[in-house]
C-alpha positions as protocol buffer text, in pm:
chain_id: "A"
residue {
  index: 1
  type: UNK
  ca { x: 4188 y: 6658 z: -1217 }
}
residue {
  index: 2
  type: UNK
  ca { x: 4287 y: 6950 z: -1024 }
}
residue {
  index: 3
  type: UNK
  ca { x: 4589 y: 6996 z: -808 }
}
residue {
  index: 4
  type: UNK
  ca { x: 4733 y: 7251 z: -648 }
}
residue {
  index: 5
  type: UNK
  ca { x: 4557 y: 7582 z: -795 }
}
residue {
  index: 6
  type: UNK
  ca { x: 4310 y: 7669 z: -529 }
}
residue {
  index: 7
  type: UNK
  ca { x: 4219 y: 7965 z: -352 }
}
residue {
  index: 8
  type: UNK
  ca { x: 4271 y: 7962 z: 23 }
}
residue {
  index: 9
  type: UNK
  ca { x: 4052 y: 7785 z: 251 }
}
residue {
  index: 10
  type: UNK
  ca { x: 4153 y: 7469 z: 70 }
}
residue {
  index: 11
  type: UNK
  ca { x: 3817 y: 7239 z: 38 }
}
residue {
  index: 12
  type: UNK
  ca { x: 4013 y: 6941 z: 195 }
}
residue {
  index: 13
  type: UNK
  ca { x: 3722 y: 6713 z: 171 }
}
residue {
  index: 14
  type: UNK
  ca { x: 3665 y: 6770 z: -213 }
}
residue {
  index: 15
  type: UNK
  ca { x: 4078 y: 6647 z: -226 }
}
residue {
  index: 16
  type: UNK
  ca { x: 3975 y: 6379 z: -36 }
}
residue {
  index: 17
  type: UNK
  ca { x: 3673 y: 6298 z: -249 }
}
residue {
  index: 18
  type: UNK
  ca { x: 3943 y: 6282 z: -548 }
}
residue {
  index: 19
  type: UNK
  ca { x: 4152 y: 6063 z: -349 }
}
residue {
  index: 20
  type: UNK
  ca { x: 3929 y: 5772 z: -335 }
}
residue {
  index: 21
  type: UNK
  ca { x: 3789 y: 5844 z: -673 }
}
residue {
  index: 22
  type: UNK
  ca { x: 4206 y: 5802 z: -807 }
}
residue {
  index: 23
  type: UNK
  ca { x: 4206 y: 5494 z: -576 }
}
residue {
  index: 24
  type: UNK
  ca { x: 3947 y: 5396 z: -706 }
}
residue {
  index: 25
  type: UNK
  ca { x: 4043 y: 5378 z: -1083 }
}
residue {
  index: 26
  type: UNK
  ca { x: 4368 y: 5261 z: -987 }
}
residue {
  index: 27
  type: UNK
  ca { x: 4162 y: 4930 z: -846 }
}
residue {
  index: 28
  type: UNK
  ca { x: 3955 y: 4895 z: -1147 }
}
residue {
  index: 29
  type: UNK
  ca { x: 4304 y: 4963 z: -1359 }
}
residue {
  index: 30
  type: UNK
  ca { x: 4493 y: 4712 z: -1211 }
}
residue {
  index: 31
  type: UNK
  ca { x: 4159 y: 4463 z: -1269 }
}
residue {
  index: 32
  type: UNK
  ca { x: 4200 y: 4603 z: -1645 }
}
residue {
  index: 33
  type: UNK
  ca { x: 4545 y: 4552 z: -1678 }
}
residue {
  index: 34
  type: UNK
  ca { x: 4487 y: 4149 z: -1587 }
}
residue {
  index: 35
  type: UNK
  ca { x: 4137 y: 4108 z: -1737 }
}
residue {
  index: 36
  type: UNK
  ca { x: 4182 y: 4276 z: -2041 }
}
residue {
  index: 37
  type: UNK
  ca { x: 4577 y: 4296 z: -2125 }
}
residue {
  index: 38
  type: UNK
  ca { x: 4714 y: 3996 z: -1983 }
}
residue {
  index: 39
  type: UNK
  ca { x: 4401 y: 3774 z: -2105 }
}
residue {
  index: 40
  type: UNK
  ca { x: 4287 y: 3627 z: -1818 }
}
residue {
  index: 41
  type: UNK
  ca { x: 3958 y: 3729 z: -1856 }
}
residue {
  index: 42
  type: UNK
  ca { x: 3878 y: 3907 z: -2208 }
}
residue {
  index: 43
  type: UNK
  ca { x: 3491 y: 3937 z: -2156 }
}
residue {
  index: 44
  type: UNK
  ca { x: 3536 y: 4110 z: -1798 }
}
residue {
  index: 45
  type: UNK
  ca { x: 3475 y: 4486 z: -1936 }
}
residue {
  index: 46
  type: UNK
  ca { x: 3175 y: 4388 z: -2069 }
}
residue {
  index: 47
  type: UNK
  ca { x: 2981 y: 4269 z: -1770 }
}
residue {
  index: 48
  type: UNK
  ca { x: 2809 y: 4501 z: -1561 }
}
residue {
  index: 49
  type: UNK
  ca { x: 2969 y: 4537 z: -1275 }
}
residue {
  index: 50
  type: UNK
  ca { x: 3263 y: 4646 z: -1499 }
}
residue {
  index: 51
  type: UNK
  ca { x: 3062 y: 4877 z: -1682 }
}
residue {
  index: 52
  type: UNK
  ca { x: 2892 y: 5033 z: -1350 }
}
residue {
  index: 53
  type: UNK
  ca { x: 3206 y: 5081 z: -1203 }
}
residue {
  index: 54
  type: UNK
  ca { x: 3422 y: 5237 z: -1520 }
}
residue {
  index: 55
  type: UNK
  ca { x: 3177 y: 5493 z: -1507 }
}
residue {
  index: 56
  type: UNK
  ca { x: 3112 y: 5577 z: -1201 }
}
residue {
  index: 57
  type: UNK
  ca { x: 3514 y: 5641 z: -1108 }
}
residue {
  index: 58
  type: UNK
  ca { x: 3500 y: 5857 z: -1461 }
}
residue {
  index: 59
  type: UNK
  ca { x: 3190 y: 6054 z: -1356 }
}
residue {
  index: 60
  type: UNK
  ca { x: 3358 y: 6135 z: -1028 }
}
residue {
  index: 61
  type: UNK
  ca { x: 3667 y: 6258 z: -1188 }
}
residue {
  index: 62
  type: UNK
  ca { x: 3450 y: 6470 z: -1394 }
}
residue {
  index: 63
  type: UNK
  ca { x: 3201 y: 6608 z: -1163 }
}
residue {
  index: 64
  type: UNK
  ca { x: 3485 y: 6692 z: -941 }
}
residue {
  index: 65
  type: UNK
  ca { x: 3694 y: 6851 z: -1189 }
}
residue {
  index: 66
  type: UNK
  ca { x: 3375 y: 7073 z: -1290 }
}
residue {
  index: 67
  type: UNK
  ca { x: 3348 y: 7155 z: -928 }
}
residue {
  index: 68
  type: UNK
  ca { x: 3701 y: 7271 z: -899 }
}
residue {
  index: 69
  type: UNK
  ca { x: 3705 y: 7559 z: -1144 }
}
residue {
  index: 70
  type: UNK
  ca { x: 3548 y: 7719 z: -916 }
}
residue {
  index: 71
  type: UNK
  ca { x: 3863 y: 7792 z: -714 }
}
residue {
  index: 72
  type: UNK
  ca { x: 4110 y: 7758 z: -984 }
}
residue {
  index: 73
  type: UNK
  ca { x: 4337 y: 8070 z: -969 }
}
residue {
  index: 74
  type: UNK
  ca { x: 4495 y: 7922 z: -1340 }
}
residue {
  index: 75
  type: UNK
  ca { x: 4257 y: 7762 z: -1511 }
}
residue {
  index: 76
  type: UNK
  ca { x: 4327 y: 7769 z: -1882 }
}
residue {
  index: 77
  type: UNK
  ca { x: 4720 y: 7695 z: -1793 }
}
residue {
  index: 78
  type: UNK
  ca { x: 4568 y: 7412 z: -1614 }
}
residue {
  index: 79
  type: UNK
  ca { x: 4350 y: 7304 z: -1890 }
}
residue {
  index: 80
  type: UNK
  ca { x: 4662 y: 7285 z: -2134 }
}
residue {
  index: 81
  type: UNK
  ca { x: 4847 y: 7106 z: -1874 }
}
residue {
  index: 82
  type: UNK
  ca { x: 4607 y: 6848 z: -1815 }
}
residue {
  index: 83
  type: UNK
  ca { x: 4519 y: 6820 z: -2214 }
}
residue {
  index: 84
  type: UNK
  ca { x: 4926 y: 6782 z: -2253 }
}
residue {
  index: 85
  type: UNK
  ca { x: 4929 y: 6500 z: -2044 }
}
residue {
  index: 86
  type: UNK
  ca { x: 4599 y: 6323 z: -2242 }
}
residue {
  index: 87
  type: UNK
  ca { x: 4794 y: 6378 z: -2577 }
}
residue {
  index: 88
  type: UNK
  ca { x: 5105 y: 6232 z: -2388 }
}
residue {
  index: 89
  type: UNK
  ca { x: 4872 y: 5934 z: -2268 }
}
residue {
  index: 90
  type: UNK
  ca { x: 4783 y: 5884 z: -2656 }
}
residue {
  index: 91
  type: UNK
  ca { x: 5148 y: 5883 z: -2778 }
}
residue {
  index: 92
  type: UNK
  ca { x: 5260 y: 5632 z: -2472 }
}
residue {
  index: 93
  type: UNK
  ca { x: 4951 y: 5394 z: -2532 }
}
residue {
  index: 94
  type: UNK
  ca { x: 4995 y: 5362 z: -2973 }
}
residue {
  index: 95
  type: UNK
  ca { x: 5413 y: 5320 z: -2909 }
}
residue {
  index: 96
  type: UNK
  ca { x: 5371 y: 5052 z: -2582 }
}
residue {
  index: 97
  type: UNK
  ca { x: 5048 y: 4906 z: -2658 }
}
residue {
  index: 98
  type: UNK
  ca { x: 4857 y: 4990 z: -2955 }
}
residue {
  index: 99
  type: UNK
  ca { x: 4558 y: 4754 z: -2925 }
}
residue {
  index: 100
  type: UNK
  ca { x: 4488 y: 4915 z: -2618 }
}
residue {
  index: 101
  type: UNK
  ca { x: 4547 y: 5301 z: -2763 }
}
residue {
  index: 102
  type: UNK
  ca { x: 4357 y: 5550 z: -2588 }
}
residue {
  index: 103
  type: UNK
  ca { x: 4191 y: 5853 z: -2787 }
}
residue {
  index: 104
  type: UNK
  ca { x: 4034 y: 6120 z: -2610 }
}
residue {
  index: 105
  type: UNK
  ca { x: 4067 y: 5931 z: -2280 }
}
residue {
  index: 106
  type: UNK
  ca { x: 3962 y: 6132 z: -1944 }
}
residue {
  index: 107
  type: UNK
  ca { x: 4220 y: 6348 z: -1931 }
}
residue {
  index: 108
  type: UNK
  ca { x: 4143 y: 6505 z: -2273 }
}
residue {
  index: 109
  type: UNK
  ca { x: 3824 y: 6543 z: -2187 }
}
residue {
  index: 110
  type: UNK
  ca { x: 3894 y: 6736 z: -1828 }
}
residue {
  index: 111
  type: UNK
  ca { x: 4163 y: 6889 z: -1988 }
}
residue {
  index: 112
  type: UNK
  ca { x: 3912 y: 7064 z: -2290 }
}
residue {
  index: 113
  type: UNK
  ca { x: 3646 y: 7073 z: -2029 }
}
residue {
  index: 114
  type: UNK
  ca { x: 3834 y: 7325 z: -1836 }
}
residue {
  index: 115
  type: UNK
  ca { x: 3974 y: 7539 z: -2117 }
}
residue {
  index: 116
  type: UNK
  ca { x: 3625 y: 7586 z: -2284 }
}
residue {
  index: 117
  type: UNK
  ca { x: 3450 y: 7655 z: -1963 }
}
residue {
  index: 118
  type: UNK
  ca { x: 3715 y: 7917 z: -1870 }
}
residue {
  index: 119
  type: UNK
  ca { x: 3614 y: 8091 z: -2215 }
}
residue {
  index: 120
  type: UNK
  ca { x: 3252 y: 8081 z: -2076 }
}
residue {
  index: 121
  type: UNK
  ca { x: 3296 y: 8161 z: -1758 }
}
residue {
  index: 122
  type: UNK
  ca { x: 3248 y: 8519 z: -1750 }
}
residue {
  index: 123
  type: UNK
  ca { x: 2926 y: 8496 z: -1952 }
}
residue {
  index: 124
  type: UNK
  ca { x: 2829 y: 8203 z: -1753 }
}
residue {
  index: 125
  type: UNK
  ca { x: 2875 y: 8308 z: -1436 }
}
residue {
  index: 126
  type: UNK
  ca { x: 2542 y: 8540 z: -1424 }
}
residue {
  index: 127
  type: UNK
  ca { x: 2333 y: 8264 z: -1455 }
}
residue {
  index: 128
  type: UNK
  ca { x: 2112 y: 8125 z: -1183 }
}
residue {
  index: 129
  type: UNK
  ca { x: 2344 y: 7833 z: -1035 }
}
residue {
  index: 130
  type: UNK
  ca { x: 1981 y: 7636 z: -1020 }
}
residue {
  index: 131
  type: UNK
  ca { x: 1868 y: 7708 z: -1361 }
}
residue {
  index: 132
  type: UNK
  ca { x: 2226 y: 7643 z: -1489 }
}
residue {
  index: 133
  type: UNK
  ca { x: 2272 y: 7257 z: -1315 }
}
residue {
  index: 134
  type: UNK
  ca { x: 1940 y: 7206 z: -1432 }
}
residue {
  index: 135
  type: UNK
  ca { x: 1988 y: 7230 z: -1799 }
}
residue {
  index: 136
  type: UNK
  ca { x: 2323 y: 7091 z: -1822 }
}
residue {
  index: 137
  type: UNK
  ca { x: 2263 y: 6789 z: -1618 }
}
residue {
  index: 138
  type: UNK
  ca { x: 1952 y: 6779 z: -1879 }
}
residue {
  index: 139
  type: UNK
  ca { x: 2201 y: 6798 z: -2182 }
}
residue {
  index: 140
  type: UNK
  ca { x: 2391 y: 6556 z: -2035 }
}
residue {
  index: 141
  type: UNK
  ca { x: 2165 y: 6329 z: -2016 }
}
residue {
  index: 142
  type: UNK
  ca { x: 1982 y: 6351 z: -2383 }
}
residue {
  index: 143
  type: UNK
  ca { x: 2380 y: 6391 z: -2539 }
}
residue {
  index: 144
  type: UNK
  ca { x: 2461 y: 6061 z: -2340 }
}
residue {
  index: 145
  type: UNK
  ca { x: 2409 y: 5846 z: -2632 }
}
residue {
  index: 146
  type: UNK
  ca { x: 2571 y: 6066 z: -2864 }
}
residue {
  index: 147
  type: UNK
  ca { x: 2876 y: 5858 z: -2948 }
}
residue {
  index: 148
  type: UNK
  ca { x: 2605 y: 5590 z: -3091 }
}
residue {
  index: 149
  type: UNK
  ca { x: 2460 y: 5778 z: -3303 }
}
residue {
  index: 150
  type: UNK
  ca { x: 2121 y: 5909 z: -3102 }
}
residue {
  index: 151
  type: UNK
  ca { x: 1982 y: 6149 z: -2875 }
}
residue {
  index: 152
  type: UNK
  ca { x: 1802 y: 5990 z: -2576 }
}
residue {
  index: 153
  type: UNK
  ca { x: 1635 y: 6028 z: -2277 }
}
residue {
  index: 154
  type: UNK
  ca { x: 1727 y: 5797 z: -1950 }
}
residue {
  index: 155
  type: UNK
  ca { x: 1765 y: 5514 z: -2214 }
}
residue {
  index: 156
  type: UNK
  ca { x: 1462 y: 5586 z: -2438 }
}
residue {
  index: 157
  type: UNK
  ca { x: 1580 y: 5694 z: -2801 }
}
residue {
  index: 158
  type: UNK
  ca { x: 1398 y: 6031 z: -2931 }
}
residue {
  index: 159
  type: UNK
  ca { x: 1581 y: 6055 z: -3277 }
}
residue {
  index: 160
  type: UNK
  ca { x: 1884 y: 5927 z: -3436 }
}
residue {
  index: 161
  type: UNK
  ca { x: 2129 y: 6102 z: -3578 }
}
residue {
  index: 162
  type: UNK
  ca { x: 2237 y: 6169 z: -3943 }
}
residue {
  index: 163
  type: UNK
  ca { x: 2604 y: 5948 z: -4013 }
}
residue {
  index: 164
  type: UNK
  ca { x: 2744 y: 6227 z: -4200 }
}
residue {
  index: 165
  type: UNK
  ca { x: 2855 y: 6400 z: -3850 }
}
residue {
  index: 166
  type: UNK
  ca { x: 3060 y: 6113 z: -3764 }
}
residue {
  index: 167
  type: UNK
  ca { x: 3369 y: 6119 z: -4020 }
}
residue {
  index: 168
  type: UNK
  ca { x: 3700 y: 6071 z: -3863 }
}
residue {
  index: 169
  type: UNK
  ca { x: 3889 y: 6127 z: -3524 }
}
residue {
  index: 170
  type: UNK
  ca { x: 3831 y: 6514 z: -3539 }
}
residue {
  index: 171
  type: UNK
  ca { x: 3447 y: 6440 z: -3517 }
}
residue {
  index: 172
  type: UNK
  ca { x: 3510 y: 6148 z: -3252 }
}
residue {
  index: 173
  type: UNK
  ca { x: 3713 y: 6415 z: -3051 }
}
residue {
  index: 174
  type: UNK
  ca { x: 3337 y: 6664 z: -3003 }
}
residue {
  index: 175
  type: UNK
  ca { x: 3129 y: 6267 z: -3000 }
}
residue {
  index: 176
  type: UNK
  ca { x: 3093 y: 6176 z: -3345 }
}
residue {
  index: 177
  type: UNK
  ca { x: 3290 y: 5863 z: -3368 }
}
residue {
  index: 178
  type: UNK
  ca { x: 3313 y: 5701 z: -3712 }
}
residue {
  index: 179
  type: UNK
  ca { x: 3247 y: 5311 z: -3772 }
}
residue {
  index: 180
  type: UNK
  ca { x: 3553 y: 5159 z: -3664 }
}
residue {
  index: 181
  type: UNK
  ca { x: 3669 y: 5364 z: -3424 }
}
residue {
  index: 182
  type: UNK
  ca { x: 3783 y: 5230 z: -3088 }
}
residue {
  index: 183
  type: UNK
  ca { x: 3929 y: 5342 z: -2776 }
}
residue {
  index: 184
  type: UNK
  ca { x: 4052 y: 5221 z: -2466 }
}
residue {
  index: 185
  type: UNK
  ca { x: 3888 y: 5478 z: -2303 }
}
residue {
  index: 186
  type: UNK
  ca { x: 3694 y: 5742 z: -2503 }
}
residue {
  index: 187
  type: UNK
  ca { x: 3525 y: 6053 z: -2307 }
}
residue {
  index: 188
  type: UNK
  ca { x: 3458 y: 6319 z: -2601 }
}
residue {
  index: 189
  type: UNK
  ca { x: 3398 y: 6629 z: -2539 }
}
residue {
  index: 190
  type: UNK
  ca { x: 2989 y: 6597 z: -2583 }
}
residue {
  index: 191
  type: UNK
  ca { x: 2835 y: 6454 z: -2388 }
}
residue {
  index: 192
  type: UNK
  ca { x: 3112 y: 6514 z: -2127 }
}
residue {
  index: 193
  type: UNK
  ca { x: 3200 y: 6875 z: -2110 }
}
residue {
  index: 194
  type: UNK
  ca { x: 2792 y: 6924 z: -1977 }
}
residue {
  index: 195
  type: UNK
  ca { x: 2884 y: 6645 z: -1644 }
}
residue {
  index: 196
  type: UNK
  ca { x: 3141 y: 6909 z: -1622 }
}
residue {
  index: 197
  type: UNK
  ca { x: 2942 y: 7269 z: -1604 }
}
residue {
  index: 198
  type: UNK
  ca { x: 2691 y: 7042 z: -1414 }
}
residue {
  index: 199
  type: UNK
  ca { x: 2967 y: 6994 z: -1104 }
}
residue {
  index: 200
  type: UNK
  ca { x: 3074 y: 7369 z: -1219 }
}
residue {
  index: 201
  type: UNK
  ca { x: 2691 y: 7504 z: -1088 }
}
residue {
  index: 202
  type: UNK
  ca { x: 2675 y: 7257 z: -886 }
}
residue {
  index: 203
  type: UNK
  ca { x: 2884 y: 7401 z: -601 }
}
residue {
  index: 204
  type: UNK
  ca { x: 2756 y: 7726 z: -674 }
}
residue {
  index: 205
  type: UNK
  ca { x: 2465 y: 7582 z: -555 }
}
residue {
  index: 206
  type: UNK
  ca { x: 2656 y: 7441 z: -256 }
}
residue {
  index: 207
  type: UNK
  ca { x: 2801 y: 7812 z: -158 }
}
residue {
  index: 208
  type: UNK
  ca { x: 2478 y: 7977 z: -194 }
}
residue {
  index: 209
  type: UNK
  ca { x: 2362 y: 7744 z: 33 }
}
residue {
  index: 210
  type: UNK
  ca { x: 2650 y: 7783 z: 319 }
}
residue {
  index: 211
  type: UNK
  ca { x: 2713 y: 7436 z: 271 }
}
residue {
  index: 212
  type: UNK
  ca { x: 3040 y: 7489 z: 166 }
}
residue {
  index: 213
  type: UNK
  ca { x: 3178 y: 7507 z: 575 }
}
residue {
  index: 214
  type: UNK
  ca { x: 3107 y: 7119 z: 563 }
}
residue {
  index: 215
  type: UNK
  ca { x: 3426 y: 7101 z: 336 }
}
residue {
  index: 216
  type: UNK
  ca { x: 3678 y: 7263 z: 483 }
}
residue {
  index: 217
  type: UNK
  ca { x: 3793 y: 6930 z: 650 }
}
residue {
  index: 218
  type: UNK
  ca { x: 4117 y: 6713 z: 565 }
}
residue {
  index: 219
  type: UNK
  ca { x: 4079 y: 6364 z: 542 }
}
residue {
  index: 220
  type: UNK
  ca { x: 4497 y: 6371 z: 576 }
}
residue {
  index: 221
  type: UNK
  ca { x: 4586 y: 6092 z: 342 }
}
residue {
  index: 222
  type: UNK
  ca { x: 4310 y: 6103 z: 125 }
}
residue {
  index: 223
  type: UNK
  ca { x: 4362 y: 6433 z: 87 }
}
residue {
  index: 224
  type: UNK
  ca { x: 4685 y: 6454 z: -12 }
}
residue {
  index: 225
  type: UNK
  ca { x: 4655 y: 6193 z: -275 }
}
residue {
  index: 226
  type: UNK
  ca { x: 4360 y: 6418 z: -392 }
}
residue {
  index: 227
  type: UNK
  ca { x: 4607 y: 6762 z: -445 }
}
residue {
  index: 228
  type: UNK
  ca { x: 4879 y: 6513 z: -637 }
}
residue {
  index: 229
  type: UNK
  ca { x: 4615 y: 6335 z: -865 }
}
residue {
  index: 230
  type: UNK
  ca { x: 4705 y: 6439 z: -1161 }
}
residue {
  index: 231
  type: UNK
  ca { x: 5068 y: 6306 z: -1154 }
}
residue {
  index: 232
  type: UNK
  ca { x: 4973 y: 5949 z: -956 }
}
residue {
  index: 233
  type: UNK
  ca { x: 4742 y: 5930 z: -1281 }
}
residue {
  index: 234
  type: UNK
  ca { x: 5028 y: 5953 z: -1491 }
}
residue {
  index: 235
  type: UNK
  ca { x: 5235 y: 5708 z: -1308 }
}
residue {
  index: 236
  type: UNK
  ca { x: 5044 y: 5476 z: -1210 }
}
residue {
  index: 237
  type: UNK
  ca { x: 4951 y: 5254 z: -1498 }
}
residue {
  index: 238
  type: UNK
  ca { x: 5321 y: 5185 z: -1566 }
}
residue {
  index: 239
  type: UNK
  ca { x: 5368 y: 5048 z: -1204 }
}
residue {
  index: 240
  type: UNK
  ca { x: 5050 y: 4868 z: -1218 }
}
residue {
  index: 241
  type: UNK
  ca { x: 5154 y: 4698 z: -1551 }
}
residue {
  index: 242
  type: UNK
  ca { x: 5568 y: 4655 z: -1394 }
}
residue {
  index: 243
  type: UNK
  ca { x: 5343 y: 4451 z: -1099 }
}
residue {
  index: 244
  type: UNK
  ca { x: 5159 y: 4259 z: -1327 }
}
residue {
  index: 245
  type: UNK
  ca { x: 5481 y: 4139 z: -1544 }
}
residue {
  index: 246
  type: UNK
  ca { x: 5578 y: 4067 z: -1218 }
}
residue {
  index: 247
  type: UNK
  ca { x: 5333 y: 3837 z: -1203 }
}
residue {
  index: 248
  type: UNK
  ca { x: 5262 y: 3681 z: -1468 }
}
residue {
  index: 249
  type: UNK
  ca { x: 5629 y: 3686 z: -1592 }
}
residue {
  index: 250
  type: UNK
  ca { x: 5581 y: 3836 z: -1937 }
}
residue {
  index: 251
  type: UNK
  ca { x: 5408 y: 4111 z: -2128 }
}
């Protein structure tokens, strides 16, 4: 989720692209919030519409964020920023509502995202943008599974993997989860961080291309929510939860 660091021309429609991706979790929060912690509907998050949707809104934020580095002017500030704010998510979620805890939620995994691929991005950035999409949108993919214990491919399991790499919340944090574990919402670092360099070559690809001219327009309101993301993300579970005690008259 990136703000305000960007290099001038400002890609208005990539803010706008964030915009409705934020308005869009905010929609699928506020279903959360009523589904999940006020009860009315406990087996919502498991249907798959629910499912479809979590991730898509996720994967936007991601692929987005990825593409953004390319015209971050502070990136690793950024990338502690944004991991502050996922560790501050963490604290907020075990003191208010610890059933619902996050660990390593989407904002820990931008926020890493960002830091390690500002450590790579010197070495990375003399590779073909083609050649670099390619193989980590193909990481990505075999890594997807990761978190359960195998490598696959679009769904088909090549190999499991060995239960000693998944020990305790340091292991859960790279996408070795040990039995028990549970998050609200969990986006480790593998198989995430390779969505991420995927966006990252992606609009290499995109400038290369010329393409990039196509967005330099401002969708104005969209837009703007877009450059302020990362503090409506911050805020607006609290409002969405002060709407539903509204409500429902309780928490």
């Amino acid at each position: 989720m990136n703000d305000n660091n960007t290099s001038k021309p400002r890609f208005g429609l990539i803010d706008a692209l964030r915009g409705i991706a934020l308005l869009n979790m905010t929609a699928y929060h506020f279903c959360y919030d009523i589904f999940q912690i006020y009860g009315v509907n406990t087996g919502w998050i498991y249907t798959t519409g629910a499912i479809v949707w979590e991730r898509f809104i996720c994967c936007s934020f991601i692929l987005i964020s990825g593409v953004s580095m390319n015209f971050s002017r502070r990136a690793f500030k950024r990338g502690l920023i944004v991991s502050a704010c996922g560790a501050l998510m963490t604290v907020a979620t075990l003191i208010v509502i610890p059933e619902f805890a996050i660990w390593f939620g989407v904002l820990t995994c931008i926020g890493a995202s960002m830091l390690l691929l500002r450590l790579l991005q010197k070495p990375i950035e003399h590779v073909n943008p083609e050649t670099g999409a390619a193989a980590a949108l193909l990481v990505f993919i075999l890594t997807y599974s990761l978190p359960n214990r195998s490598i696959t491919f679009f769904g088909l399991k090549l190999f499991d993997l060995p239960g000693v790499l998944y020990q305790n919340h340091v292991t859960a944090f790279f996408g070795f989860p040990p039995a028990g574990f549970v998050s609200s919402d969990y986006f480790p670092l593998l198989p995430w961080f390779f969505l991420f360099a995927f966006g990252y070559f992606l609009w290499r690809i995109i400038k290369r291309l010329g393409a990039d001219r196509f967005f330099t327009f401002k969708i104005p309101p969209l837009s703007f929510l877009g450059r302020h993301t990362l503090i409506i993300y911050i805020i607006h579970q609290p409002v969405l939860l002060g709407i539903c005690f509204l409500i429902f008259g309780h928490f």
